[in-house]
N, C-alpha and C positions, 0 to 999 in steps of 0.2 A: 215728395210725390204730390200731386194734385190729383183733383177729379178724373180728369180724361185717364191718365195714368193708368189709375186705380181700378177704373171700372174698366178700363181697355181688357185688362186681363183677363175677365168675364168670356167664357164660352159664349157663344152667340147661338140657341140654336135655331135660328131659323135657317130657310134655306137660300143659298147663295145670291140666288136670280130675284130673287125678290126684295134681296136690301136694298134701299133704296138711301138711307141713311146711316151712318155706322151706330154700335150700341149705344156706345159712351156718351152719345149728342143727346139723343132721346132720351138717356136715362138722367142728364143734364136739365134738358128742356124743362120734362117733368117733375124733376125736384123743385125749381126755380117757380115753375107754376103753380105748384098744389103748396109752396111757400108764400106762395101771393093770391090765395084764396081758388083756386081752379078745383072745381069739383067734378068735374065729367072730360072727356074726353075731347068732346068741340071746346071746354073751356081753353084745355091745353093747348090744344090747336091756335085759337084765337090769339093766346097769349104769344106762342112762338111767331107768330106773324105779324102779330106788334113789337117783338122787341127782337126780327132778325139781325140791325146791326147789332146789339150786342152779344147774340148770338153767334 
């Protein structure tokens, strides 16, 4: 199993209309960035919009 797998399995609770990206990606993104020094919220951000191809 890998990441997405993994965390797919995760209840999601938000609500339907409002997702706009599934769980697993975000919970992806954010590991990848607060492993590359991201401390705040715009850092994440920042980070997933520099590295959408590998994304």
């Amino acid at each position: 199993m890998d990441f997405l797998d993994i965390f797919g399995q995760l209840d999601d609770p938000r609500i339907d209309r409002k997702k706009l990206h599934p769980m697993p990606e975000i919970l992806l993104l954010t590991l990848c960035a607060v492993i590359c020094g991201a401390e705040s919220w715009d850092d994440i951000e920042i980070f997933g919009q520099s590295k959408l191809d590998f994304l």
